[in-house]
Residue frames relative to the residue before (quaternion, step in Angstrom):
aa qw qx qy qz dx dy dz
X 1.0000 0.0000 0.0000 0.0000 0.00 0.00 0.00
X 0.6562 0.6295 -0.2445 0.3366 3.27 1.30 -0.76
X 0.6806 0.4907 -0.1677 0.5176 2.79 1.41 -1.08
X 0.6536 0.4117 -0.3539 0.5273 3.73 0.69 -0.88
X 0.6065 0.4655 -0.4415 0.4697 4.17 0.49 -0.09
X 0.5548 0.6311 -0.3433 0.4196 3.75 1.20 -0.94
X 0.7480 0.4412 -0.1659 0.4673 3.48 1.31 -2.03
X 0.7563 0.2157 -0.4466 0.4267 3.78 0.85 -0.43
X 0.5389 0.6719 -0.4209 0.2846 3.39 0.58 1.02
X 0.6771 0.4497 -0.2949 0.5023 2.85 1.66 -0.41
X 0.4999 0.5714 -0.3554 0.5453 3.29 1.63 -0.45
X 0.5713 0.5041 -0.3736 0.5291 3.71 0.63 -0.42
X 0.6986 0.4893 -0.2260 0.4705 3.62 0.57 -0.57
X 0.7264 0.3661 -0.2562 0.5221 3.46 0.87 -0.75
X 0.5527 0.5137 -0.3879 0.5293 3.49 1.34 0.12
X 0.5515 0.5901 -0.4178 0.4160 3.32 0.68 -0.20
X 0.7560 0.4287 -0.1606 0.4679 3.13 0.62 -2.10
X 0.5651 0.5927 -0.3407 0.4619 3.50 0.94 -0.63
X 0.6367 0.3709 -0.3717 0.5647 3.88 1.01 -0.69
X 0.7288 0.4369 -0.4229 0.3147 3.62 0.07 -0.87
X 0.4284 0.5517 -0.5174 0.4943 3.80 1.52 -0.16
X 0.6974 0.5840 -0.3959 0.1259 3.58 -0.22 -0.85
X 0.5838 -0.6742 0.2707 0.3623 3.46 -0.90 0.99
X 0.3889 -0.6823 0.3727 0.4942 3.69 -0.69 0.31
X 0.4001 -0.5625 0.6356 0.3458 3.24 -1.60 -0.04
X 0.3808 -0.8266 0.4144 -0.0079 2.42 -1.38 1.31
X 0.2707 0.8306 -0.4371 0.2139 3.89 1.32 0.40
X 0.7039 0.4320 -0.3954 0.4020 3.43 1.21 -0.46
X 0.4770 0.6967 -0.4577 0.2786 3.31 1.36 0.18
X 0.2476 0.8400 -0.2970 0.3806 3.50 1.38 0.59
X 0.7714 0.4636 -0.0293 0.4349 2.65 1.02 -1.86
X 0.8112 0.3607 -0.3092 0.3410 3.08 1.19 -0.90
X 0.4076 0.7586 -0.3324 0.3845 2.93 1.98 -0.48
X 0.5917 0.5630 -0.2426 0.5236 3.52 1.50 -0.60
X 0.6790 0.5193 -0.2133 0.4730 3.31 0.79 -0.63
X 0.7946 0.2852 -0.2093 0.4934 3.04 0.87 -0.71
X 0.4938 0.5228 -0.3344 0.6091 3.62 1.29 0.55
X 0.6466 0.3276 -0.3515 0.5924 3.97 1.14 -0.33
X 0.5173 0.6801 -0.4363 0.2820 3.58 0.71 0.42
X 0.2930 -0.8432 0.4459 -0.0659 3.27 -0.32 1.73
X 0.2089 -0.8274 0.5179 0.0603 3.07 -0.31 0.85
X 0.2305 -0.8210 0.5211 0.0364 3.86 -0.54 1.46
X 0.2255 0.6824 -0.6681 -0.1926 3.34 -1.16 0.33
X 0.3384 -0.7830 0.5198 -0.0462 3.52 -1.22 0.97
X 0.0329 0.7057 -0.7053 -0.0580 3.76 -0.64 0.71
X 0.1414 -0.6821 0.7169 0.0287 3.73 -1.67 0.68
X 0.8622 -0.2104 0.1056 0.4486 3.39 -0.60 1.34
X 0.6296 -0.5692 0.0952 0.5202 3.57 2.12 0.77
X 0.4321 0.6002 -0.4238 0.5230 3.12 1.06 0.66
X 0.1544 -0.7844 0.6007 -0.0023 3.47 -0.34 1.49
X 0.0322 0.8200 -0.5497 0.1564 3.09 -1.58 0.73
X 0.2903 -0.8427 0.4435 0.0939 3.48 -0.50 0.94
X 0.1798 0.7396 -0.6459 0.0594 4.03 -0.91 0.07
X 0.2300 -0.6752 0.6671 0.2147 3.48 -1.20 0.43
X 0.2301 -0.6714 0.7018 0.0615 3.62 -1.55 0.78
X 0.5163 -0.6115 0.5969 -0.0572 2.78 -1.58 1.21
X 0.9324 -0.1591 0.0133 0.3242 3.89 0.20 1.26
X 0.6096 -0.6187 0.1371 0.4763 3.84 0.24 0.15
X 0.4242 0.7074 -0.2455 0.5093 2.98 1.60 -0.76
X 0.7300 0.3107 -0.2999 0.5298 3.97 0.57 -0.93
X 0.6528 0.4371 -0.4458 0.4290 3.68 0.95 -0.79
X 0.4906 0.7463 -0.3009 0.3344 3.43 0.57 -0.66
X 0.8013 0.2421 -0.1097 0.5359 3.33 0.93 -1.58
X 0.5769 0.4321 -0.4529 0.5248 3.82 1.20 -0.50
X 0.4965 0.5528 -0.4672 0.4792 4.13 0.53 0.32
X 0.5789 0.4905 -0.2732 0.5913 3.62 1.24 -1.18
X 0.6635 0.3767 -0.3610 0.5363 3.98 0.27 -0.75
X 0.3568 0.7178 -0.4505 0.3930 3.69 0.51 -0.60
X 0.9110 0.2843 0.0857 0.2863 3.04 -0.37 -2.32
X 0.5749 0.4311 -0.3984 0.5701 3.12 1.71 -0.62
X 0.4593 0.7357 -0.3085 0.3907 4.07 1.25 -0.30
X 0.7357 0.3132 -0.1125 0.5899 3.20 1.05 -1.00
X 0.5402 0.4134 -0.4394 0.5867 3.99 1.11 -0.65
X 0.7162 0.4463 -0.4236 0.3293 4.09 0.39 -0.06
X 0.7791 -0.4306 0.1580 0.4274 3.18 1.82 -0.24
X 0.6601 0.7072 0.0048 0.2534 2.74 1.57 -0.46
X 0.2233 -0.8610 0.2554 0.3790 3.38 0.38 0.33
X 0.1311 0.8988 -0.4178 -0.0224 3.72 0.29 0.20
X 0.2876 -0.7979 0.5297 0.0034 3.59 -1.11 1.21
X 0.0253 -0.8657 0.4989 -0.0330 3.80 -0.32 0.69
X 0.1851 0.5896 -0.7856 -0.0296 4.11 -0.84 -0.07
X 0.3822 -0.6380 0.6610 0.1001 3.13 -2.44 0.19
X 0.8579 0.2168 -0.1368 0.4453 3.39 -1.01 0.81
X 0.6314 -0.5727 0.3522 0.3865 3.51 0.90 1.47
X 0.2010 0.5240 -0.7499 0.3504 3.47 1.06 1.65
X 0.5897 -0.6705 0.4118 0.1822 3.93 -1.33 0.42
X 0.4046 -0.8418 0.2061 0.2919 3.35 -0.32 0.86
X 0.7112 0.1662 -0.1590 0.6643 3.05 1.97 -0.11
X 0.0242 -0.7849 0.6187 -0.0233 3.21 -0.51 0.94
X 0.5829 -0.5659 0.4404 0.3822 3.38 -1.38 -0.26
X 0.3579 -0.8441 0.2211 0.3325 3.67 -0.17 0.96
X 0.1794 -0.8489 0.4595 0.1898 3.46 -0.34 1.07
X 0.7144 -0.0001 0.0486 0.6981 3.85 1.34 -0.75
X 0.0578 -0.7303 0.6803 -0.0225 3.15 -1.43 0.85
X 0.1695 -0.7634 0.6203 -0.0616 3.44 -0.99 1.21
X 0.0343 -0.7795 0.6253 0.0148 3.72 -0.92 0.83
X 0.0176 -0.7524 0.6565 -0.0505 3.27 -1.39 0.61
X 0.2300 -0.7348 0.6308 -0.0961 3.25 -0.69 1.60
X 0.2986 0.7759 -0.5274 0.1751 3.33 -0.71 1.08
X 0.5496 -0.6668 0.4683 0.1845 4.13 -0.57 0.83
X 0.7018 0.2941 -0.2450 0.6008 3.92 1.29 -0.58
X 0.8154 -0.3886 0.3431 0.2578 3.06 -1.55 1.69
X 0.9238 0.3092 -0.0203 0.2249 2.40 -0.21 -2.62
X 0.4165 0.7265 -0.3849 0.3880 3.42 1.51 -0.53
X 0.7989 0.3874 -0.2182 0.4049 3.00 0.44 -2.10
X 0.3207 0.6628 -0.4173 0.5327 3.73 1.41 -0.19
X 0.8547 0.2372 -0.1357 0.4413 3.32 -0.73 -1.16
X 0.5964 0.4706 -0.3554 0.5446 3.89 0.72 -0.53
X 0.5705 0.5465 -0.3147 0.5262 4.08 0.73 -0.46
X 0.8106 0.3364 -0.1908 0.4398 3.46 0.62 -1.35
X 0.6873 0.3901 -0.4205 0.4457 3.20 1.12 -0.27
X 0.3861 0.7912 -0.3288 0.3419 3.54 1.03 0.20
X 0.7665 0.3857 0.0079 0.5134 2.78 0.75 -1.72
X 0.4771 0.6065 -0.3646 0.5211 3.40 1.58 -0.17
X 0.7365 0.4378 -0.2322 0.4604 3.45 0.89 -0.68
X 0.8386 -0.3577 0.3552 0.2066 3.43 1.18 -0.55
X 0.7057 0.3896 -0.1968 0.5581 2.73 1.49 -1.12
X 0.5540 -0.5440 0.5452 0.3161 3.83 -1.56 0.18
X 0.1447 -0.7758 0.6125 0.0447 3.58 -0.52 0.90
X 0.0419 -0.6302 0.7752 -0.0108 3.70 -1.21 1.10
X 0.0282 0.6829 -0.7273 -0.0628 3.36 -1.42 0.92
X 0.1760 -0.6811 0.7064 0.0786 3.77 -1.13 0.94
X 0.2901 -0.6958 0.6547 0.0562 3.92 -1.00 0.54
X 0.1706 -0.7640 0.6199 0.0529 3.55 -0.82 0.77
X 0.3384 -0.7429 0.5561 0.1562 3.63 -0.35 1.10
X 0.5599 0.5739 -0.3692 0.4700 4.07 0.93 -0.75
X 0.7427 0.4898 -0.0337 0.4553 3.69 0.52 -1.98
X 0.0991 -0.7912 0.5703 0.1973 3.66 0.68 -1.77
X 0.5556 0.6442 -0.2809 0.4443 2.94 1.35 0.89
X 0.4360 -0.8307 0.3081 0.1577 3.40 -0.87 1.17
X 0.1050 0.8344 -0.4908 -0.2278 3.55 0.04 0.22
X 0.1268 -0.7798 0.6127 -0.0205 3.26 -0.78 1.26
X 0.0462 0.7299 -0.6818 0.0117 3.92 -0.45 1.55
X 0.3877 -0.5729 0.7002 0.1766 3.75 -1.60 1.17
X 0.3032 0.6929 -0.6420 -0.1254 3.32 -1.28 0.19
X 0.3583 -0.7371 0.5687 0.0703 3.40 -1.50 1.37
């Protein structure tokens, strides 16, 4: 008895170690493959200070747009494009949009910068109005 509890123990053991050899599976490599592909690359000037950072999915661009705007409603002037659009270029077109709702100038920014263009948004504390100029 001693011996046959001894043998499905060690066999129980080498089944272990034998699983923890096994290659991994890879299916979640999906995910990151996603992750790295939703990486966004930022450049950013604040009141001319330039600066770079890369974000990780819509959800992060999304909210560093939100910091943007609350940036500029603090005073600031701040300028932004995505995805190694350049921070100075030579101006070829410039678009403005002047508008009193947050979320507009939000969504009018992102869809900007989707295209390419460099987005500066200044805020007027007097007015409460955004001015948001693209330039490509």
């Amino acid at each position: 008895m001693k011996n046959t509890f001894k043998k499905v123990a060690f066999v129980a053991m080498l089944t272990v170690a034998a699983a923890g050899c096994q290659k991994e599976n890879f299916e979640d490599q999906g995910s990151l493959a996603n992750q790295i592909v939703d990486a966004i690359s930022v450049t950013y000037t604040i009141d001319g200070q330039s600066y770079s950072t890369v974000l990780y999915g819509e959800e992060a661009w999304q909210a560093f747009i939100d910091q943007m705007l609350a940036l500029a409603r603090e005073g600031y002037e701040v300028s932004f494009s995505r995805n190694g659009t350049p921070a100075l270029t030579l101006t070829k077109e410039t678009v403005t949009y002047v508008t009193t709702s947050e979320s507009d100038a939000h969504k009018w920014a992102d869809g900007m910068t989707l295209e390419g263009y460099i987005v500066t948004i200044e805020y007027n504390n007097k007015t409460g109005e955004y001015t948001c100029t693209a330039i490509k």
